[in-house]
C-alpha positions in Angstrom: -8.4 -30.4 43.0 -8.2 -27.2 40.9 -7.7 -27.7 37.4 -4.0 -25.6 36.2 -5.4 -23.1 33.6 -4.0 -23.2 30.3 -1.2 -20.5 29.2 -2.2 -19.1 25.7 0.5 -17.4 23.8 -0.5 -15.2 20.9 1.9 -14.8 17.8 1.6 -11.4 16.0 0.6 -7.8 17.4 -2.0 -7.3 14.4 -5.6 -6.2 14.1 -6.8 -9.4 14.8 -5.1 -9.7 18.3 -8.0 -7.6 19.9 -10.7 -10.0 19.0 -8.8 -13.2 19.9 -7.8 -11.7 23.0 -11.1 -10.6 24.2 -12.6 -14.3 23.1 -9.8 -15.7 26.0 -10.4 -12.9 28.2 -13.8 -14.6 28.5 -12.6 -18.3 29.2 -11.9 -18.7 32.7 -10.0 -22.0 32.0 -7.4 -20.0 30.2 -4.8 -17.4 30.6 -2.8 -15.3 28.0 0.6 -15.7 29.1 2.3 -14.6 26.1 2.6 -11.9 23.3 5.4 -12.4 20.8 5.8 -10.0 17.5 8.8 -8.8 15.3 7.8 -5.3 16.8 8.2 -5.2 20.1 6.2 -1.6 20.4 3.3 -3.6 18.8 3.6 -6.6 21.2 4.4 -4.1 24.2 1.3 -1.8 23.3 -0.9 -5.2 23.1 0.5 -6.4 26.7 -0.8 -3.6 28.2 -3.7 -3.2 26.4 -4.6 -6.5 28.1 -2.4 -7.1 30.9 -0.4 -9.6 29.1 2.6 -10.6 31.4 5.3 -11.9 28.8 6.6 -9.9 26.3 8.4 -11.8 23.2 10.2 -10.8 19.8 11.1 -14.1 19.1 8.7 -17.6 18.8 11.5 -19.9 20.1 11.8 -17.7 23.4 8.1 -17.9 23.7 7.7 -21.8 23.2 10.1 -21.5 26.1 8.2 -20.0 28.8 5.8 -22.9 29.7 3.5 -21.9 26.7 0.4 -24.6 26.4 -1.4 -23.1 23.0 -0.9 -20.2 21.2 -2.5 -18.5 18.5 -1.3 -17.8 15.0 -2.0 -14.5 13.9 0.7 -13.8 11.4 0.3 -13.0 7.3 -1.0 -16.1 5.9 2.5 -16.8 4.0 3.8 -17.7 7.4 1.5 -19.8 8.6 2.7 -22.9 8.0 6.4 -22.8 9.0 5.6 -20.8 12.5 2.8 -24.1 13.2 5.3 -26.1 12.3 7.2 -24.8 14.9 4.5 -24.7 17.6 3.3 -28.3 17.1 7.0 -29.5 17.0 7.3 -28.0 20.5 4.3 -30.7 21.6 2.2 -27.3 22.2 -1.7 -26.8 20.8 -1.9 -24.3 17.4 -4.7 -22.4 16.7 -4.5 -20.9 13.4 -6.4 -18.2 11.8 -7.4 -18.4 8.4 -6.3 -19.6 5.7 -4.5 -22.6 7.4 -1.8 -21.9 4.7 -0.7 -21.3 0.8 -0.6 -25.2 0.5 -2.8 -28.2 1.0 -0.4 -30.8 1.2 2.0 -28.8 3.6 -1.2 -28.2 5.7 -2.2 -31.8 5.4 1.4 -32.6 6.7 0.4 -30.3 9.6 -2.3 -32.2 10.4 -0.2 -35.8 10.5 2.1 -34.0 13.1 -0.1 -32.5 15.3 -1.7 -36.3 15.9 2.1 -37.8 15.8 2.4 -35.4 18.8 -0.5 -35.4 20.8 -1.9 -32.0 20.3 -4.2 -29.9 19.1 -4.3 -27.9 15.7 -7.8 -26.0 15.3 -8.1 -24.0 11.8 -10.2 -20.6 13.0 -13.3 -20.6 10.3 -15.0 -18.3 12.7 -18.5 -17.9 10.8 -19.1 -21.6 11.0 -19.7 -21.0 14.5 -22.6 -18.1 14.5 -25.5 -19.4 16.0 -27.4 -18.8 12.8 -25.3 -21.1 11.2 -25.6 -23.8 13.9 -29.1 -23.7 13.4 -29.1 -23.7 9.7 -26.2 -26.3 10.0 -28.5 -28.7 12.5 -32.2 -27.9 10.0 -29.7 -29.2 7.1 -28.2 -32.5 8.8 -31.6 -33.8 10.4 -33.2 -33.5 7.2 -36.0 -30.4 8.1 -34.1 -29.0 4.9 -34.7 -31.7 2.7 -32.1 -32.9 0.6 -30.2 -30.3 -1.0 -30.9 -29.4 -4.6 -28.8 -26.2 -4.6 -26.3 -24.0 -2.2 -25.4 -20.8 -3.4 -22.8 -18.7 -1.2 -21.8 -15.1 -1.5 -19.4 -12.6 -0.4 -20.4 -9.2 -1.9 -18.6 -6.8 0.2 -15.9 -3.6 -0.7 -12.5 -3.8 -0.1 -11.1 -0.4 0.2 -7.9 -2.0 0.4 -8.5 -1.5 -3.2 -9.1 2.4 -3.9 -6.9 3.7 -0.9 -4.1 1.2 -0.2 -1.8 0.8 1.5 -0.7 -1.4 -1.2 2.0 -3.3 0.7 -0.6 -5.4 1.8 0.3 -9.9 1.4 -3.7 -9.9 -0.1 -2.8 -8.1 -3.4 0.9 -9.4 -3.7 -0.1 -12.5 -5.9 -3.3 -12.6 -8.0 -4.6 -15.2 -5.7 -4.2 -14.1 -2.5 -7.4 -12.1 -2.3 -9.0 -15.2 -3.1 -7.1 -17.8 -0.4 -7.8 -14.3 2.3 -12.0 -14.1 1.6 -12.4 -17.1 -0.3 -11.8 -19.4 2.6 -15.1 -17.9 4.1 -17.3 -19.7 1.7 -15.4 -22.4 1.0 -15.9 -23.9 4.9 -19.5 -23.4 4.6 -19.5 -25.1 1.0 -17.3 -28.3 2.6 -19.3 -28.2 5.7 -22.6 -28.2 4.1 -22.0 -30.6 1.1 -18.2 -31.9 1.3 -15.6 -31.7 -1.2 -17.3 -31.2 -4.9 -17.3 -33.5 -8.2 -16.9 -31.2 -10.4 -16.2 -26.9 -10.8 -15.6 -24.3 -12.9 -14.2 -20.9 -11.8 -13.8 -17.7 -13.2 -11.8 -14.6 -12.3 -12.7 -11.1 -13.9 -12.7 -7.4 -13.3 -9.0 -7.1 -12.9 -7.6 -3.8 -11.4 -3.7 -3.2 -12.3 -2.2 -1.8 -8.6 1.1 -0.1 -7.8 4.3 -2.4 -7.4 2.7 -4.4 -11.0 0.2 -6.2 -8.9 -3.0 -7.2 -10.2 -6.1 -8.2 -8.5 -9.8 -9.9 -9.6 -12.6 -8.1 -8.4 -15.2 -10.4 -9.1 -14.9 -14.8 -8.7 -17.5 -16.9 -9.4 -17.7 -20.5 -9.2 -20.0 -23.7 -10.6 -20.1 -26.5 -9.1 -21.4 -30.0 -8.5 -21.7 -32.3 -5.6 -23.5 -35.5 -6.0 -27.3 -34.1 -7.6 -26.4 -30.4 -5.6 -25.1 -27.6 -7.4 -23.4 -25.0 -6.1 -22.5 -21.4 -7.2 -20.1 -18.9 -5.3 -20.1 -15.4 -5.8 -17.1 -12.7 -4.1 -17.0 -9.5 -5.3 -15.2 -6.6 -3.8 -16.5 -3.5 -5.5 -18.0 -0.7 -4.1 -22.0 -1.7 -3.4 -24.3 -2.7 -1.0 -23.2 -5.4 1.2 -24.4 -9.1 1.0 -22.4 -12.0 2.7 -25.0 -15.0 2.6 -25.8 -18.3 2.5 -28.7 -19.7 0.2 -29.7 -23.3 0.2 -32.6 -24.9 -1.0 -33.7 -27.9 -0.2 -36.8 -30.6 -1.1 -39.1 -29.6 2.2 -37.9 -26.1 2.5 -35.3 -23.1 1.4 -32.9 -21.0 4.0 -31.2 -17.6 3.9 -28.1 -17.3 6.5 -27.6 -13.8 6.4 -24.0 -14.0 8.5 -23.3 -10.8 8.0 -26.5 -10.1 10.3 -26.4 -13.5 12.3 -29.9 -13.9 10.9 -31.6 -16.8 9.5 -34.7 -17.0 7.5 -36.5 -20.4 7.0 -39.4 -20.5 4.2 -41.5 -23.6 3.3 -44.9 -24.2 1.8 -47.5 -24.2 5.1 -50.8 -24.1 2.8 -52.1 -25.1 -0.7 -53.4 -22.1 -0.9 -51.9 -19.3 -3.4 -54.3 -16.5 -1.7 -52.7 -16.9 2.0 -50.1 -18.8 1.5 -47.6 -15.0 1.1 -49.2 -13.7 3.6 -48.8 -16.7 6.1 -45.1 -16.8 4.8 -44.7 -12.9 5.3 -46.3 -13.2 8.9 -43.9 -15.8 9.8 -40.6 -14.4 8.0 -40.8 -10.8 9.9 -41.5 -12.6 13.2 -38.6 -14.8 13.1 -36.5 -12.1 11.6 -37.9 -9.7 14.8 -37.2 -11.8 17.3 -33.4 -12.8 16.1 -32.7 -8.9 15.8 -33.7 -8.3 18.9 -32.0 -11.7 20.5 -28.6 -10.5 19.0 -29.2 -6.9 19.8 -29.6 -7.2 23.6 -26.7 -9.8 23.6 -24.5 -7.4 22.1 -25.7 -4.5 24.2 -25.0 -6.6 27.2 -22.1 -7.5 26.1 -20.9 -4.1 25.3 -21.8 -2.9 28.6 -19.8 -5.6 30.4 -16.6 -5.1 27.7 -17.4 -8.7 26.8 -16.1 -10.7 23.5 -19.6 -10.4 21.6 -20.3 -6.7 21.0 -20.9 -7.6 17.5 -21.3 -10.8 14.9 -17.5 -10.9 13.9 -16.5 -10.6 17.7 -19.0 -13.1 19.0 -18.1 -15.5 15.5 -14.5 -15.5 16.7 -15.6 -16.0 21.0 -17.4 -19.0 19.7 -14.5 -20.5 17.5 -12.1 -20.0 20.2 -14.7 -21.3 23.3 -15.2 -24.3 21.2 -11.3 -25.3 20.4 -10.7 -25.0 23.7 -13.7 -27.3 24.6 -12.2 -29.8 22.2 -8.8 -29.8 23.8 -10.2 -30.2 27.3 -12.4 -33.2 26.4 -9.8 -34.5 23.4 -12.2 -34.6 20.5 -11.8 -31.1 17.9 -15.4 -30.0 16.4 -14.6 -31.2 12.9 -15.2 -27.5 11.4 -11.6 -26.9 13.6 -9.8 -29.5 12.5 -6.5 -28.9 11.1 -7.8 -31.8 8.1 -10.9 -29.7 7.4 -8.8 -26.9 7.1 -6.6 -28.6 4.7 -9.6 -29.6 2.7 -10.2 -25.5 2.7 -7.2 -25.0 1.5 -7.4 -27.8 -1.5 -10.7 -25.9 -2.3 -9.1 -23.0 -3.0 -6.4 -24.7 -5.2 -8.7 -26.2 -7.2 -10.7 -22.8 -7.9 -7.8 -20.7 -8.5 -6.4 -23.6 -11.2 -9.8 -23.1 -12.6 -9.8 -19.5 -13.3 -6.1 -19.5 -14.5 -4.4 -17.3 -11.5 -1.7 -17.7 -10.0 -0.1 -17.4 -6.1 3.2 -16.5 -8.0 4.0 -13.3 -6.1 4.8 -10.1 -7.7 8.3 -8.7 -7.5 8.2 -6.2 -4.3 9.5 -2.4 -5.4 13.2 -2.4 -4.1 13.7 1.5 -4.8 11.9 4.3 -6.1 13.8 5.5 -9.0 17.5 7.5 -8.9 16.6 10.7 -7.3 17.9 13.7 -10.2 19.2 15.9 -7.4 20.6 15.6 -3.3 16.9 16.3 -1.3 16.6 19.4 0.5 12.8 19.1 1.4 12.0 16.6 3.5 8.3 15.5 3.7 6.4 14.2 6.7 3.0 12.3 5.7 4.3 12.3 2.1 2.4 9.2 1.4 -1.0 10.3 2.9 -3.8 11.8 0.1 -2.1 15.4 0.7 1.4 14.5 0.8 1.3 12.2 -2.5 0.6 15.2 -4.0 2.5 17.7 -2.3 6.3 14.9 -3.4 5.2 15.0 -7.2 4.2 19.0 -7.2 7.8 19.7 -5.7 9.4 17.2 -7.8 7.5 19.1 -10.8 9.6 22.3 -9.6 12.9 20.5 -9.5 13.3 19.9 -5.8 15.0 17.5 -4.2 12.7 15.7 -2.0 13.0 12.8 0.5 10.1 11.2 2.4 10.4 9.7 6.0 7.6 6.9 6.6 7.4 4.6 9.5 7.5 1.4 6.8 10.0 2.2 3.6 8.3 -0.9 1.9 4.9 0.8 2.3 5.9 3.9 0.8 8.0 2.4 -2.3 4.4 1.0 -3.4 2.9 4.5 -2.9 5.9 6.9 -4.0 6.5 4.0 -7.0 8.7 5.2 -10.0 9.3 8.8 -8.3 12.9 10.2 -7.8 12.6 10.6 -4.4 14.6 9.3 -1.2 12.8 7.1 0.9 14.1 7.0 4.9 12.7 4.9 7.5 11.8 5.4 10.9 8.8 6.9 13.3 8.2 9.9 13.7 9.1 10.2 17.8 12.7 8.6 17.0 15.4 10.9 17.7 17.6 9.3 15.6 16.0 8.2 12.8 14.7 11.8 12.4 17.8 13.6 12.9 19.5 10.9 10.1 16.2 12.0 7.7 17.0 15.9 8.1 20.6 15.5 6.9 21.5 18.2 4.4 17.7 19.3 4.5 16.3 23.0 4.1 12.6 22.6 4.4 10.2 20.6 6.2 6.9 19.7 5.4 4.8 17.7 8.4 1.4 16.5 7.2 1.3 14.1 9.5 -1.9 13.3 11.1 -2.5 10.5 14.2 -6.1 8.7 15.1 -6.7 7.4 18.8 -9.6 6.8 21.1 -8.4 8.7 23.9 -6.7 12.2 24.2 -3.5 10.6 25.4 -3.1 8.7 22.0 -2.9 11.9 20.5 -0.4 13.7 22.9 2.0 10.1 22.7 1.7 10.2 18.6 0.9 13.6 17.5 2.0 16.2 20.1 5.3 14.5 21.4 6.5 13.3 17.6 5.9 16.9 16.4 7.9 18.5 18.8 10.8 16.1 18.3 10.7 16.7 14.9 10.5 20.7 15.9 13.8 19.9 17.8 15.5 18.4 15.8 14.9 20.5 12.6 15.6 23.2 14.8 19.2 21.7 15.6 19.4 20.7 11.5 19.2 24.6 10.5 16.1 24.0 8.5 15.5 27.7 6.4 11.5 26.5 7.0 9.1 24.2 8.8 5.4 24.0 7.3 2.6 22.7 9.4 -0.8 21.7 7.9 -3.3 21.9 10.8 -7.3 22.1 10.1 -10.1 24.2 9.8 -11.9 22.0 12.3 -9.8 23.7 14.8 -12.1 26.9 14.3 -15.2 27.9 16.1 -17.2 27.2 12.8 -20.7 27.2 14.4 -21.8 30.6 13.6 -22.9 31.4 9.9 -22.2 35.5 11.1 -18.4 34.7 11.4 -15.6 34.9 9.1 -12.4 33.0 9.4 -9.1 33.8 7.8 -5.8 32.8 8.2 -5.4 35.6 11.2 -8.4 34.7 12.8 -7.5 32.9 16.0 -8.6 29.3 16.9 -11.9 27.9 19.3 -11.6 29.8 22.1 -13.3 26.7 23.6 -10.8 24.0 21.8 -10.7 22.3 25.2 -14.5 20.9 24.4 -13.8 20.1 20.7 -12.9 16.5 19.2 -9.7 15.1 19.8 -8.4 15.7 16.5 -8.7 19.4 16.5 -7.8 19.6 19.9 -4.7 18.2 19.2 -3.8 20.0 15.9 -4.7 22.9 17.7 -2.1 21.9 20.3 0.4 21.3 17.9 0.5 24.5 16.0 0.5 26.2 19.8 4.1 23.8 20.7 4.9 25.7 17.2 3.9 29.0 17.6 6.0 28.6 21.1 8.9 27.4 19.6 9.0 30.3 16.8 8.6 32.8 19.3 11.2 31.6 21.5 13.3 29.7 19.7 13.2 30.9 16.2 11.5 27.7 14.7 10.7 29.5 10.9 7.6 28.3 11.1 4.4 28.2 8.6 1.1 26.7 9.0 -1.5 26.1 6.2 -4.9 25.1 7.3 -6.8 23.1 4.5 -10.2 22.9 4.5 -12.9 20.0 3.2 -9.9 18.2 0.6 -11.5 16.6 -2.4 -10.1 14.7 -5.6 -9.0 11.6 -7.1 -8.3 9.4 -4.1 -10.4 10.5 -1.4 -14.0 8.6 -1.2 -17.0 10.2 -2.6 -18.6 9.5 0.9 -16.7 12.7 2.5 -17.4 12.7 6.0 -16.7 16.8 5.7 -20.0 17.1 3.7 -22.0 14.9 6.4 -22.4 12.1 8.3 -22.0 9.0 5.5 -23.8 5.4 6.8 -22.2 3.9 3.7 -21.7 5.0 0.5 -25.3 6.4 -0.5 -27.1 7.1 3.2 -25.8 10.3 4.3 -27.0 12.9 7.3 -26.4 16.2 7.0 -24.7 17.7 9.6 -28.4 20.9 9.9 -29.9 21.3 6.8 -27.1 21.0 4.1 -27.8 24.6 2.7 -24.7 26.5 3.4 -21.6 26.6 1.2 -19.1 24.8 2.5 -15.6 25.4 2.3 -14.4 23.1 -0.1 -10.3 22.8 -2.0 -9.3 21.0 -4.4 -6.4 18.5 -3.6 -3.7 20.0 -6.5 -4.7 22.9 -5.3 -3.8 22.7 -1.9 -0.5 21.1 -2.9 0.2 24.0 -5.3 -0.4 26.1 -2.3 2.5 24.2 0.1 5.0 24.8 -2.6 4.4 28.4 -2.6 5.3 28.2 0.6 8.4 26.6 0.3 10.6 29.9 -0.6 7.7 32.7 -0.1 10.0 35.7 1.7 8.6 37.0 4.7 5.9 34.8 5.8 7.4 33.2 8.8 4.7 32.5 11.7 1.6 33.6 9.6 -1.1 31.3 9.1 -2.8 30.5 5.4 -6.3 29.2 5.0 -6.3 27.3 1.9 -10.5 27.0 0.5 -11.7 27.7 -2.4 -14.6 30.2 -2.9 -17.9 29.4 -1.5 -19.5 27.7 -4.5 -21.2 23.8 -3.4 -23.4 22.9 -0.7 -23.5 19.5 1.0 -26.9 19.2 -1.0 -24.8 20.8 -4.1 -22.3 18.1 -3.4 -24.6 14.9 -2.8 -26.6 15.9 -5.9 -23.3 15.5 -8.0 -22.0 12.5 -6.5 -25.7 10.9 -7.1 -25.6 12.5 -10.7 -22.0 10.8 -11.3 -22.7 7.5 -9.7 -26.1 7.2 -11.1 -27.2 6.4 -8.1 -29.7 8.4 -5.6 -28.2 9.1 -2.9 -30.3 8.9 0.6 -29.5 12.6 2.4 -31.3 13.6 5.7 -31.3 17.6 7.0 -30.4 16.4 10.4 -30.4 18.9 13.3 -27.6 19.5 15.5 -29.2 19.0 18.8 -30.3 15.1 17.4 -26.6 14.6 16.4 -26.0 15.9 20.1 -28.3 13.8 21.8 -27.6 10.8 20.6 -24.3 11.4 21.8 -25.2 12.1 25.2 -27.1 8.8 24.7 -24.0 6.9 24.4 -21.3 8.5 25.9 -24.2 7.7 29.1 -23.5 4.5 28.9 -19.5 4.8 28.4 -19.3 6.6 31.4 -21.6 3.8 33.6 -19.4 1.2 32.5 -16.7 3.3 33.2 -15.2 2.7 29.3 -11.7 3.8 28.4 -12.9 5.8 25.9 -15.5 7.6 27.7 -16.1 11.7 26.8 -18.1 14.5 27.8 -20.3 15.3 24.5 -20.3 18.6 23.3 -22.8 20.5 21.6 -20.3 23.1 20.0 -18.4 20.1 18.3 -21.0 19.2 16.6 -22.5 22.4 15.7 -19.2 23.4 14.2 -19.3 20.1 12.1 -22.0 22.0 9.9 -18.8 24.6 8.5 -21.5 27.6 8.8 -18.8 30.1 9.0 -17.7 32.1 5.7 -14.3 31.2 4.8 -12.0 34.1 3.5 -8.9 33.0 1.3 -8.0 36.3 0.2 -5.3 36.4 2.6 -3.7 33.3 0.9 -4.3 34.5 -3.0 -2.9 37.2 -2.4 0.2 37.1 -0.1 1.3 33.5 -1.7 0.2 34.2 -5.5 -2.1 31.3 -4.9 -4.9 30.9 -7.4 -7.3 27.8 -6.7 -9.4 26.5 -9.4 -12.0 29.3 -8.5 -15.3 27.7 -11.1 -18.5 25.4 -9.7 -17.5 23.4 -12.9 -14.1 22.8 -12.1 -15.1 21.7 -8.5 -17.3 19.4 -9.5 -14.7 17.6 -12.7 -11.8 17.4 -10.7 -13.2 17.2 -6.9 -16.0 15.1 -7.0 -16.3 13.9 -10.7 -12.6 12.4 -10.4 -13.2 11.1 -6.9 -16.3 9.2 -7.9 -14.0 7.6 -11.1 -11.5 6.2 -9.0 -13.5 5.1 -6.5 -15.6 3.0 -8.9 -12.5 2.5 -11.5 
């Protein structure tokens, strides 16, 4: 007799849907039955992403349906009430981490789940890599040794940090960052060495946010257990990455390296100081060889057949979620799931944030943005994007009236905080909410920009919302409607040609990137409507945009591995086309009431005065820090491509292209760039000096990047 699968709900359309829902994919004792979100877009767009029959906005209606488990991927300050829920239905919880806010709430947890008979697993997903399990098995039959000292660190940025959005639950209290990463480290510390004697935490580099939040940048931790010590490091500053765990013990010392999945065992083989490195080196790189390439060709196999292990946070989370499900089958949870070890996380945490002095207290969220001085005529689309931030205070500076629609009005309050300006809610593609945000407005600004995978994520939320909003400010009577497309949308390949505002788009757009396909697709809707309809439309094309708030690592100068490996895309000679981001602001206003200049086009660069070599050298020079560039040629960039988009299109991926070698050429911005038509039709009069480039592009960048 055929054992029923089990029907797996999951609770919240977030980013962390994808991964739990390719880890059940993968269990063929298990079927997701269920989405259920406050969003029903988010929940429908995650059904169909992976054939998910039932649909839900509410967790009641869900519980309903015949539901056996479901997984709890909400923001932690939920967590706890919506189990609650779940177990009180007599259904299986799964919770991400952190369990909850509250040890002896998630204690309580614990006692109901066993008063009812089911199941409540705590998702510490790196507890689970099988470098751990080895490390975990070398420490409990005693090849370690007894432990003398654990040391565990989570040295990794947050960029949460520098770029927002701020609305975020992880910066609302000064120790939510801590019960969001800190739960990492804390299950290995419990799991290696069980609850400690004795700590002493400390909290430092604090960084004041909008909406009067604060956050610690670095937490470190002392501790004792039995004759162990232990020390915990977090950091989540800019810098090299290092998420590790060190023990040493009294026959031999480990590195887990789980950022990697790799584990390096050392111990004394010889008495002998003269080959006793060069045994040790010998047998290091050979284990370390053989793991790479273990958890290489599992994740290259695993890419090709879509599977749940593509990489070492997928295959972390497949492993936490293959084992819960074990332990519900046979009755008997893996103690690193149980609902009491996460409890014990959770008390961890307590005790570490009592010991540094900070507090869960959350801050006060911004209700409203202050009184606006005047009724807005100007509405701004994208106005709280790294452009449009800009763009609200330089029209405020001129005494407009300005009024932002975003898609979340909490989001923008944090961004647009203490700024007279009206903040309206609603997406882009809603008829409604759009035709209530263009109420008693004159001008139009649409910065808005969308990201996808495939073209048809750009025509759904980039092509069909602009033309909506084309419509409807058509219907509204708008005196102007400003479009910022790109210079990417140019055939840039060619260091003979010069491009103006007049000078048409890639003839061969079709074979570009999606991006500029689809701006280009957008200004043509546009240039349509003006023509035929009378839309008053302008179009600005900024080039590479530099400043305070965009990263050092500028993917316009070349292709950034992380913050100080870059390729150039060729040889990183030519000038590029780089704008300042005041400037380009300064530029949109000038637009706002410039007579005469309906359906032209302004390119909005600078002169021709830094090189991607120019620009790395500065950045290194600012950071103190030499940066790694590589001259990379086009036809490797191109290659590599082929490479992979090969294998997309023999596994027939969703995301599959045809690589093009114009794309990339373009990427090197070899054209010359002519502004003249901008100066001097709009008055507009960028900073113009190498110095001034440097101070208040790249200098200020690098300042609040590392502030």
């Amino acid at each position: 007799m055929t054992t029923p699968r089990m029907r797996v709900g999951l609770l919240g359309a977030g980013y962390i849907l994808q991964a739990h829902a390719k880890a059940l994919q993968a269990l063929p004792e298990v079927e997701i039955a269920a989405v259920c979100d406050v969003s029903r877009g988010r929940a429908e767009a995650a059904a169909a992403s992976f054939g998910i029959p039932g649909v839900f906005t509410s967790l009641a209606e869900m519980l309903k349906s015949g539901i056996d488990a479901v997984h709890v991927l909400v923001p932690p300050q939920l967590h706890i009430d919506v189990t609650r829920q779940i177990l009180e239905a007599g259904v299986h919880a799964f919770v991400e981490k952190p369990m909850g806010l509250d040890a002896a709430a998630c204690a309580s947890l614990a006692d109901l789940a066993a008063a009812k008979g089911v199941k409540l697993g705590v998702n510490h997903n790196f507890l689970f890599l099988s470098s751990y399990e080895r490390l975990r098995t070398q420490v409990k039959d005693g090849t370690i040794g007894r432990l003398d000292h654990v040391a565990l660190r989570w040295l990794y940025p947050l960029g949460l940090i520098q770029f927002g959005p701020y609305n975020n639950w992880m910066l609302r209290a000064e120790a939510n960052l801590f019960y969001e990463l800190g739960p990492h480290l804390v299950a290995f510390l419990l799991d290696l060495v069980g609850p400690l004697d004795e700590l002493q935490a400390h909290a430092s580099l604090p960084i004041d946010l909008p909406g009067a939040q604060r956050v610690f940048r670095h937490w470190s931790l002392t501790g004792q257990k039995g004759g162990t010590g232990v020390s915990l490091e977090l950091s989540v500053q800019p810098g090299q990455a290092d998420r590790s765990v060190r023990v040493r013990g009294y026959a031999a010392s480990a590195e887990l390296d789980f950022d990697r999945d790799l584990l390096l065992v050392q111990e004394a083989r010889t008495n002998s100081a003269l080959f006793d490195g060069l045994g040790q080196g010998r047998r290091s790189s050979a284990s370390l060889r053989a793991q790479a390439w273990g958890n290489f060709q599992r994740q290259f196999i695993s890419t090709l057949k879509k599977g749940p292990q593509a990489n070492v946070f997928l295959d972390s989370i497949a492993r936490s979620v293959a084992a819960f499900y074990a332990g519900v089958r046979t009755g008997q949870l893996d103690e690193r799931l149980d609902g009491r070890f996460g409890a014990a996380v959770i008390r961890t945490c307590e005790h570490i944030a009592a010991s540094a002095g900070v507090t869960l207290t959350p801050r006060t969220q911004p209700a409203a943005s202050a009184a606006p001085a005047k009724p807005a005529t100007v509405l701004v689309i994208g106005g709280t994007g790294f452009i449009g931030k800009r763009l609200v205070r330089a029209l405020l500076a001129k005494g407009h009236g300005v009024r932002v629609l975003s898609r979340s009005k909490a989001s923008a309050l944090y961004e647009l905080e203490g700024l007279p300006v009206e903040v309206a809610e609603g997406a882009l593609d809603d008829v409604a909410a759009v035709g209530r945000a263009l109420q008693g407005i004159e001008v139009v600004y649409h910065l808005a920009k969308a990201v996808g995978q495939r073209w048809q994520d750009y025509v759904d939320n980039d092509q069909k919302p602009t033309r909506v909003l084309a419509e409807a400010a058509l219907a509204a009577k708008v005196k102007r409607f400003i479009y910022t497309g790109t210079i990417d949308s140019y055939d840039s390949a060619s260091p003979s040609t010069v491009i103006s505002g007049s000078t048409a788009l890639d003839p061969a757009i079709a074979s570009r990137n999606l991006y500029a396909r689809s701006k280009a697709a957008c200004e043509a809707l546009l240039l349509e409507m003006h023509r035929s309809k009378g839309l008053p439309l302008v179009i600005f094309r900024p080039a590479v945009v530099i400043g305070e708030g965009c990263p050092p690592a500028h993917w316009g100068v070349g292709m950034f591995h992380s913050d100080t490996r870059v390729q150039y895309w060729g040889d990183g000679q030519n000038k590029l086309p780089l704008v300042l981001v005041d400037d380009v602001a300064d530029a949109l206003v000038l637009g706002l009431d410039k007579p005469g200049i309906e359906g032209q086009s302004f390119l909005l660069t600078d002169a021709p005065l830094l090189s991607a070599r120019e620009y790395v050298d500065a950045v290194s020079t600012l950071t103190q820090t030499k940066l790694r560039a590589t001259p990379t040629p086009i036809w490797r960039f191109f290659l590599l491509d082929v490479a992979k988009e090969l294998v997309k299109n023999a596994i027939r991926h969703p995301n599959r292209k045809t690589p093009s070698h114009h794309d990339w050429a373009c990427r090197q911005l070899a054209a010359r760039f002519d502004n003249s038509h901008s100066r001097q039709v709009l008055g507009w009069q960028p900073v113009g000096t190498r110095e001034g480039l440097i101070e208040r592009g790249i200098a200020a960048s690098v300042r609040h990047y590392l502030r």
